[in-house]
C-alpha positions as CSV (number, residue, x, y, z in Angstrom):
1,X,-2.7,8.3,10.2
2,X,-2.5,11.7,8.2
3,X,-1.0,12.0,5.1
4,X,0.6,14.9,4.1
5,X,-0.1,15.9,0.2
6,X,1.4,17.7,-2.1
7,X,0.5,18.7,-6.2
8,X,2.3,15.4,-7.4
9,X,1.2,13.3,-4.4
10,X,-2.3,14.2,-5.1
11,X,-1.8,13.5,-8.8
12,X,-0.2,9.8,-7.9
13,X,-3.1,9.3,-5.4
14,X,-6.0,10.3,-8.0
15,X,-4.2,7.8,-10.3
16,X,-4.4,4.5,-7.8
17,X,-7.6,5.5,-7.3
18,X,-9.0,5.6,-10.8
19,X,-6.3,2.1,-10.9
20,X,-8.9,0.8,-8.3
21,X,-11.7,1.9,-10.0
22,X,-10.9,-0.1,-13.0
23,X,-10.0,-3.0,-11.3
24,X,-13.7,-2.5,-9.5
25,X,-15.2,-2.0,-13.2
26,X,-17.2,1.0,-14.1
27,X,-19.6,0.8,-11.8
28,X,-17.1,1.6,-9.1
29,X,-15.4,4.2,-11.2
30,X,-18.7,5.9,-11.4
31,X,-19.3,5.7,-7.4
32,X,-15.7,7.2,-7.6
33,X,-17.1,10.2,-9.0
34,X,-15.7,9.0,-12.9
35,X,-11.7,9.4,-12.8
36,X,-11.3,7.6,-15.0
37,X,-13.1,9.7,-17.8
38,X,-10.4,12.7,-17.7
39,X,-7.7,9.7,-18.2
40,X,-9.0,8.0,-20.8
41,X,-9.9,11.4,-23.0
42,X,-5.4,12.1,-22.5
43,X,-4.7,8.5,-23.8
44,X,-7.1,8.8,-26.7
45,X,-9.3,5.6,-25.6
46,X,-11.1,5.7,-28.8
47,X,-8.1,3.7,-30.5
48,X,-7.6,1.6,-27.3
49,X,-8.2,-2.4,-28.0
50,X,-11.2,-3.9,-26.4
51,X,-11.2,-7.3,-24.5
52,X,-14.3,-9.1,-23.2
53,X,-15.8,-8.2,-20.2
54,X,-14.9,-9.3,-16.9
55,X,-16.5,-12.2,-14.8
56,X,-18.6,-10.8,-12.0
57,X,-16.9,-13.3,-9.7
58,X,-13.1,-12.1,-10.4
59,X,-14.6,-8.9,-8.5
60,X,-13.5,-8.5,-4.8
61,X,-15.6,-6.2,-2.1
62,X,-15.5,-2.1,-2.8
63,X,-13.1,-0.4,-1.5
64,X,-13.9,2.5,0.7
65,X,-13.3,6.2,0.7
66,X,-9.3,6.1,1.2
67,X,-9.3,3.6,-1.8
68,X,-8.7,0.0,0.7
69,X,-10.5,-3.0,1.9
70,X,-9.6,-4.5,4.9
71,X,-11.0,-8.1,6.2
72,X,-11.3,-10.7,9.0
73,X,-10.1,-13.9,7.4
74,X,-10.3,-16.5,10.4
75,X,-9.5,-14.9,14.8
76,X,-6.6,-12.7,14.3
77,X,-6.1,-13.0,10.7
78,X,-6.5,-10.0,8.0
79,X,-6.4,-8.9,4.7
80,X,-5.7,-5.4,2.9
81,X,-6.3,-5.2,-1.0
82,X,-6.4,-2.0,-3.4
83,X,-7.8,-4.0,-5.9
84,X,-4.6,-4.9,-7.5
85,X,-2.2,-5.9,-4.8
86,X,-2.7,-7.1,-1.3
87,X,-0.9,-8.0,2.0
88,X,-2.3,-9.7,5.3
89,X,-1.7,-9.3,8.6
90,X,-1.9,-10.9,12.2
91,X,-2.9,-8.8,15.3
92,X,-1.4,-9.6,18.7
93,X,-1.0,-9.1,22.1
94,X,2.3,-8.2,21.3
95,X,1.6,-6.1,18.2
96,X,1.1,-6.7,14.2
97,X,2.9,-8.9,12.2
98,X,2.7,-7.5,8.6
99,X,3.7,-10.2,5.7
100,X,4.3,-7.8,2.5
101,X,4.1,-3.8,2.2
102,X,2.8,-3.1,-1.5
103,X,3.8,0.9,-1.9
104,X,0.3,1.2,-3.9
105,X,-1.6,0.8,-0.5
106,X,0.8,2.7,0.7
107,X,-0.1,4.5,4.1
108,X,-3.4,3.0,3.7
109,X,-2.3,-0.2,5.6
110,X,-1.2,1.7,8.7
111,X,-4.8,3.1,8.4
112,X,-6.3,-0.4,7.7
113,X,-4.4,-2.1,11.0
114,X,-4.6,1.3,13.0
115,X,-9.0,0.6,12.0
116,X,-8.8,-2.9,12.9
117,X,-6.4,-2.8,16.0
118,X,-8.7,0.2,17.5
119,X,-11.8,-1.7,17.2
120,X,-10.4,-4.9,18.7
121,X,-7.7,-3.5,21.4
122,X,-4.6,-4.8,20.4
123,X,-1.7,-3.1,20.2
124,X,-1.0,-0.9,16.6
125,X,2.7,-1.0,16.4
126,X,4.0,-3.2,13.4
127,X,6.6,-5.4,15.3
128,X,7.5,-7.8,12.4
129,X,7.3,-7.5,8.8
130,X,7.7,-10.5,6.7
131,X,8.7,-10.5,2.9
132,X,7.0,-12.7,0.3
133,X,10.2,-12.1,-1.9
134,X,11.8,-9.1,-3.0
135,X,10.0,-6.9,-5.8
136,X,9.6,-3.8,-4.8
137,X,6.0,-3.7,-6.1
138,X,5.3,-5.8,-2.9
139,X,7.5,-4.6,-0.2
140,X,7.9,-1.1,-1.2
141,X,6.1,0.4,1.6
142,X,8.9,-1.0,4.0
143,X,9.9,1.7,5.2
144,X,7.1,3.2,6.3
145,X,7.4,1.2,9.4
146,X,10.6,2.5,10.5
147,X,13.9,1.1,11.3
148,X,13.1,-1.0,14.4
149,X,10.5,-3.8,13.2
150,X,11.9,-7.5,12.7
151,X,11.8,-7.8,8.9
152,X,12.6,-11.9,8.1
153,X,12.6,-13.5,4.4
154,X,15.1,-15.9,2.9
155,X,18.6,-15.7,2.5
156,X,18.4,-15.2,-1.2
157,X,16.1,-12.0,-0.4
158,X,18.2,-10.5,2.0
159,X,21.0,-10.9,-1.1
160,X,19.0,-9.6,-3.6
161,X,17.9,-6.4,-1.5
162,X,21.3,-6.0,-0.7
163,X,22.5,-5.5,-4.4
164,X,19.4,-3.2,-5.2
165,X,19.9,-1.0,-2.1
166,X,16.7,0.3,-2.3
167,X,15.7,2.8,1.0
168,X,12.2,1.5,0.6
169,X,13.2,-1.7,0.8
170,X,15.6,-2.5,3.8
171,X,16.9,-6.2,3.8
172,X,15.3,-8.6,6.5
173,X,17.7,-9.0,9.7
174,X,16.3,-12.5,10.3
175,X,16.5,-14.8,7.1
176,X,16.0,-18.7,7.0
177,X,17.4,-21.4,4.2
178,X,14.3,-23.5,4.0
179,X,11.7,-23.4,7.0
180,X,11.3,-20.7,9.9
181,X,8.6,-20.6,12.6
182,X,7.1,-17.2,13.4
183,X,6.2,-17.1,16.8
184,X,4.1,-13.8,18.0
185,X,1.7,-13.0,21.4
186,X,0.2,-16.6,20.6
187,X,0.1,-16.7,17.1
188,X,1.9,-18.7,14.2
189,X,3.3,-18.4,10.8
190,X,5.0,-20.9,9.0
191,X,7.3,-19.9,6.7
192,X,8.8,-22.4,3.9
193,X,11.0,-21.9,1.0
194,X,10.1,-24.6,-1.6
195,X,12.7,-23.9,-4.4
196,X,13.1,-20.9,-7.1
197,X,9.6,-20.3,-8.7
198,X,8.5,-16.5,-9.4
199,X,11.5,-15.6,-7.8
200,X,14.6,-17.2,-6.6
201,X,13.4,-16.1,-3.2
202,X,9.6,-16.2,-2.9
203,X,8.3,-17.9,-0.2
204,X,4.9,-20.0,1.4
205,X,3.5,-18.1,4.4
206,X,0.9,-20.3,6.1
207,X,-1.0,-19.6,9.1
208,X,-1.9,-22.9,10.3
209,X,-5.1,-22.2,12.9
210,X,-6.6,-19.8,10.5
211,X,-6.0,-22.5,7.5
212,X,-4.8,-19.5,5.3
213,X,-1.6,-19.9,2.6
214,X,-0.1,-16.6,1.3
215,X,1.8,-17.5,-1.8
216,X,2.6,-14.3,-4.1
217,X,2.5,-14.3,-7.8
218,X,1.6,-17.7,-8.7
219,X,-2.5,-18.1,-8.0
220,X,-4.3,-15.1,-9.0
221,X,-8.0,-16.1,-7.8
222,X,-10.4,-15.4,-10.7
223,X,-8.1,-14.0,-13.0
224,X,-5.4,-15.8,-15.7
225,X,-1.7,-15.0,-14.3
226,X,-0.1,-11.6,-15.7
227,X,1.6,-10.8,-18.7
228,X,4.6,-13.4,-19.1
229,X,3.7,-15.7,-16.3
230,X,3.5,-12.9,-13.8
231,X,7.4,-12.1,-15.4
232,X,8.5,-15.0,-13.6
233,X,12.1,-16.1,-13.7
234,X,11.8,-19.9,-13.1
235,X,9.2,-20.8,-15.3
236,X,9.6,-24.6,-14.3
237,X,9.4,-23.8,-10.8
238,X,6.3,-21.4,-10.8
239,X,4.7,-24.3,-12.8
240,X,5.1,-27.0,-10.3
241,X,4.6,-24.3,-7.4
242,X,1.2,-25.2,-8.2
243,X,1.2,-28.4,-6.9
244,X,3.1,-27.2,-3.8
245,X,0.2,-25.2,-3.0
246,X,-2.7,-27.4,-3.0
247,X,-0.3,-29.5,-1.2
248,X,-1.0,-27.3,1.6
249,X,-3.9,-27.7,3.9
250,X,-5.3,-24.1,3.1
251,X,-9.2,-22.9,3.0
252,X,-7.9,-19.5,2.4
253,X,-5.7,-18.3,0.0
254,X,-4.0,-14.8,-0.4
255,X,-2.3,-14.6,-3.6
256,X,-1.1,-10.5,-3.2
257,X,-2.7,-9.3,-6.7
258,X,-6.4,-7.7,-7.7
259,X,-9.4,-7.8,-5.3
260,X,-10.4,-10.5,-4.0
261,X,-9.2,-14.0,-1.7
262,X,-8.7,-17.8,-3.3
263,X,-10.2,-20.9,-3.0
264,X,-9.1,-24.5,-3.6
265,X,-11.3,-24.4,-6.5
266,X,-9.6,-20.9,-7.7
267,X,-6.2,-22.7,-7.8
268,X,-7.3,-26.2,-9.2
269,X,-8.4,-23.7,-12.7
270,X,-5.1,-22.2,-12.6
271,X,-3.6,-25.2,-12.8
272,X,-5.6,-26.6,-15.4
273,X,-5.2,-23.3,-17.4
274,X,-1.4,-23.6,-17.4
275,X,-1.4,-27.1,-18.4
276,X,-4.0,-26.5,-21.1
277,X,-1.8,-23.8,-22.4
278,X,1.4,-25.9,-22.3
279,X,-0.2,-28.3,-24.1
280,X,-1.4,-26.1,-26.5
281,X,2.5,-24.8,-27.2
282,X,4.0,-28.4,-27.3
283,X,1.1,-29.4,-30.0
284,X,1.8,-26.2,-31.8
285,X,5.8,-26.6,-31.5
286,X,4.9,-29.6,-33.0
287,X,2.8,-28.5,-36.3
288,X,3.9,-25.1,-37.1
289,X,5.9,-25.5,-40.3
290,X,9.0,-22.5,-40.0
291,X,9.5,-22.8,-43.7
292,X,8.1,-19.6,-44.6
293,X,9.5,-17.5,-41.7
294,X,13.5,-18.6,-43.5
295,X,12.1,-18.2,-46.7
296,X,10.6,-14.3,-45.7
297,X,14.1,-13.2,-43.6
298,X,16.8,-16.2,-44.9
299,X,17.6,-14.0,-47.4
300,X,18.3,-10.7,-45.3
301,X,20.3,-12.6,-42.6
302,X,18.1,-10.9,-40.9
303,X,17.7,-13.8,-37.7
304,X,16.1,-11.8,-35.5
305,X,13.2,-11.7,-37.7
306,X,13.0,-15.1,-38.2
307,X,12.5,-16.1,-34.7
308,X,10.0,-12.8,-33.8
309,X,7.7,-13.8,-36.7
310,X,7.7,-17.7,-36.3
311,X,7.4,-16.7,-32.5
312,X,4.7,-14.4,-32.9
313,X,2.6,-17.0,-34.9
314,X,3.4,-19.8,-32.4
315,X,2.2,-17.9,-29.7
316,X,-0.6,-16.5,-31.5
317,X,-1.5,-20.3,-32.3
318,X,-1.0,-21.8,-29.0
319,X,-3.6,-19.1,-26.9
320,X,-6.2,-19.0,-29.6
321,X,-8.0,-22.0,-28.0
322,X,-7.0,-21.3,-24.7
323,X,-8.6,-18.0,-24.9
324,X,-12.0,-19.6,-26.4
325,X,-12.0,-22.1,-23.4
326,X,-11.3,-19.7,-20.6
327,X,-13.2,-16.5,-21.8
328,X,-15.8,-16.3,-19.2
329,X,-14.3,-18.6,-16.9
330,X,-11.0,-16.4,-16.3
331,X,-10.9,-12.6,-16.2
332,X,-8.6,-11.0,-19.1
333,X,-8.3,-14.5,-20.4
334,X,-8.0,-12.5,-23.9
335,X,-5.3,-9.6,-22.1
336,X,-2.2,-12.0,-21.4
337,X,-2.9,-15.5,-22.5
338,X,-0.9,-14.7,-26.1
339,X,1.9,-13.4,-24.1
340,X,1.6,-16.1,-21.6
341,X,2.0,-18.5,-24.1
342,X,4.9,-16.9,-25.4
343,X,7.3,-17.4,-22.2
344,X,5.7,-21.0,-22.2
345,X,6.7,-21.7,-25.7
346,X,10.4,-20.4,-25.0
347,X,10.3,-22.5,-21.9
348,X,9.7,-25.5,-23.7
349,X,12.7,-24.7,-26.1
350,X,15.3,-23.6,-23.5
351,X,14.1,-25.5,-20.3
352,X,12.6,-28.8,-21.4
353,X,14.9,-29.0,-24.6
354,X,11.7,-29.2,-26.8
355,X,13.8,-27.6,-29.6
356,X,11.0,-27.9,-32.5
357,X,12.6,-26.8,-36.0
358,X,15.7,-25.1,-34.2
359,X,17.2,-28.9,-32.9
360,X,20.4,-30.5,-33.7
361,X,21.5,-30.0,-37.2
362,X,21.4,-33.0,-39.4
């Protein structure tokens, strides 16, 4: 499908592209005739940090011309990526059912269903269009698929997208409170809504013939989670969603971020990271004397500092080892793992009541 472009749609495109490029590393951003070398002389990249170097295995396949990868998973079952987000899809004999709509693919995934679709006969037309949860970095393409496709998530999306009122994003017309059955030309989906983890509304999509689980924002195959524990509001939740996923019968997993698909394996190292790193926090909450952080800022009344600094250094504390253990094993283990630890550590104060030095008064 064509794409009309204008001066500051070609500027946004050129920047997802050199995105994908980095995600690719620099061979790809070479291929990509070297975008990224105009962007990095503007942000100065001399005085840029430098992290360690990313596993070949986090990698995913190269995208093509239009910036996208699209994949068979198992029969009827496919995958989009841009290298940082990703959606899936089911061909029918009824037409596609889309789960997710990330803006930065964009128009691509019409092209990527209208590629796949062609080549197999089945009919093009998105018919359904089911929401992972409701951030519009993942369903912000909505629209693009007009006003008459089924949209479905849970009830706590459709009240979510309601209060944002976001064009982009319409609110699904058929919601569910915990389970929901997608039935389509002969295919399945299996929706389930297993508490409040990333999201109060974020959901388990599993396709049971092709063995595949969509879960969004919790696994990230290859790669620690992002910054704050992919800025997840139920830190308790997102923890044990871990357990809900490899409770599912799954070969495949699509976790909707960077480039490439899961495995149990990729999950089972998740897990163990986060539990490494909580451990790492409640031994740390444990031995990291605040003394010095009162005596610094006591005297100011100055409270705020107090708890930034002693944070800071807990934090600091709890992801040095974790980022000596997982460098190598875990892309960007050294990019997120302090702030990761961070919203652990606070989680362990305000949602386990492991108050450290700031318990009940004597």
């Amino acid at each position: 499908m064509p794409v009309q472009s204008d001066a500051p749609g070609t500027r946004r495109r050129t920047f997802l592209t050199a995105a994908a490029a980095a995600a690719l590393g620099p061979t790809a951003a070479a291929l990509l005739g070297g975008p990224l070398a105009s962007m990095a002389s503007a942000a100065n990249a001399d005085n840029l940090p430098d992290f360690a170097p990313v596993p070949a295995e986090a990698f995913g396949p190269a995208l093509n011309a239009d910036g996208y990868f699209v994949g068979q998973i198992d029969g009827n079952l496919y995958w989009v990526t841009d290298s940082v987000y990703q959606a899936m899809f089911l061909t029918t004999r009824e037409g596609v059912v889309l789960v997710d709509a990330p803006p930065t693919i964009g128009h691509n995934l019409l092209r990527a269903i209208a590629s796949v679709t062609h080549a197999s006969g089945m009919p093009s037309k998105v018919t359904h269009l089911v929401y992972s949860h409701s951030h519009a970095d993942h369903i912000g393409a909505s629209s693009l698929f007009g006003t008459d496709v089924v949209r479905i998530g849970h009830r706590e999306n459709r009240r979510l997208l309601l209060r944002d009122n976001d064009p982009n994003r319409p609110p699904p017309s058929v919601t569910f409170d915990e389970r929901h059955v997608l039935e389509v030309g002969g295919e399945q989906l299996q929706l389930a809504f297993h508490g409040p983890n990333h999201t109060p509304d974020n959901i388990f999509i599993y396709a049971p013939k092709q063995q595949t689980l969509m879960v969004v924002d919790v696994v990230m195959p290859g790669w620690i989670p992002f910054k704050g524990l992919a800025v997840s509001q139920d830190i308790p939740g997102w923890i044990s969603a871990h357990d809900v996923v490899l409770g599912y019968a799954w070969q495949t997993l699509v976790g909707g971020h960077l480039g490439r698909l899961g495995s149990r394996a990729d999950a089972e190292l998740q897990k163990q990271y986060v539990a490494d790193l909580q451990a790492s926090a409640r031994a740390t909450m444990a031995s990291l004397d605040p003394t010095p952080f009162f005596q610094k800022y006591g005297s100011s009344g100055n409270s705020w500092a107090i708890f930034k600094a002693y944070l800071d250094a807990a934090s600091q504390q709890a992801a040095d080892p974790i980022v000596a253990k997982y460098t190598g094993k875990l892309a960007a283990a050294d990019v997120f793992t302090f702030d990761n630890a961070y919203v652990l550590f606070e989680s362990l104060r305000i949602d386990a009541g492991v108050l450290g030095p700031f318990g009940n008064h004597p």
